[in-house]
N, C-alpha and C positions, 0 to 999 in steps of 0.2 A: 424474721428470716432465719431459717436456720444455719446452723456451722457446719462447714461443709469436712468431712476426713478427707487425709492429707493421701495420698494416693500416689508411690514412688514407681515406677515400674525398673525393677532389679535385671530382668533379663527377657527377650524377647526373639525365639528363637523359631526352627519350623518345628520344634518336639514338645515347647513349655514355655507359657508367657508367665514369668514370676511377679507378684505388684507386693509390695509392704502398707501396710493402710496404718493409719497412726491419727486419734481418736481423740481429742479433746474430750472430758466431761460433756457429754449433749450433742457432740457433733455426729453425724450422720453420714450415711454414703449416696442420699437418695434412690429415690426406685429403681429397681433394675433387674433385667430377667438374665441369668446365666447362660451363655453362648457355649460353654463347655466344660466337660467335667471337670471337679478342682477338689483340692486339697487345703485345709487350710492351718496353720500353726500358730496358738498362741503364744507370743512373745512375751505379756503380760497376763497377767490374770483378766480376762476380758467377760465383765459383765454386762450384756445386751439387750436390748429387743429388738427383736427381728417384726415387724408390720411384714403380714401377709395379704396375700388377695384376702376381698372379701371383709376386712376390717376384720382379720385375727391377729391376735397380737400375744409374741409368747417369748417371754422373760428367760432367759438363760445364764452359765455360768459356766466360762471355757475356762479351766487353770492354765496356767505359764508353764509351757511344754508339752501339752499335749494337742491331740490332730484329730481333725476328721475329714470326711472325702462325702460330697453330696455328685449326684448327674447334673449333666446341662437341663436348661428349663427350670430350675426354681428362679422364682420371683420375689423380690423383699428390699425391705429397706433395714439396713441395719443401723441402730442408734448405739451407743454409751451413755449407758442409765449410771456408770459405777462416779465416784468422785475423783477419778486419777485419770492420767491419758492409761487410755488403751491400745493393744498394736497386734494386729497377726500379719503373718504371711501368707498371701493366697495364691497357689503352685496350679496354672490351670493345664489340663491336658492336651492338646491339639492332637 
């Protein structure tokens, strides 16, 4: 069974629902399709894979402080492949 990311929800408001995710070694978020635009900021240096539809699978490397912004409708599971907990912030848009 896998280890499930720890998932804090910061604020929830009608303008931005904020959540803090925080990642064991190996733990995951399980599947999930994005409901709306988001932003998101490394807290740590967060080494990933993102499983996409279709069984693609792609390795990534976000450093600690910096961001990026995807649209609603992506789908993925994100894991922590790195050896340290991992943690962003994901800032969604309503």
């Amino acid at each position: 069974m896998a280890i499930e990311a720890t998932a804090i929800q910061m604020i929830d408001d009608p303008r931005v629902r904020v959540t803090r995710f925080d990642f064991e070694p190996g733990a995951e978020t399980g599947w999930y399709t994005h409901a709306m635009d988001y932003v998101i900021t490394a807290v740590t240096d967060c080494h990933m894979r993102l499983d996409m539809p279709g069984g693609e699978m792609r390795e990534v490397v976000v450093p600690a402080g910096t961001a990026y912004r995807r649209e609603e409708g992506v789908e993925h599971n994100v894991i922590n492949i790195g050896d340290e907990v991992m943690s962003f912030v994901e800032v969604e848009l309503k």
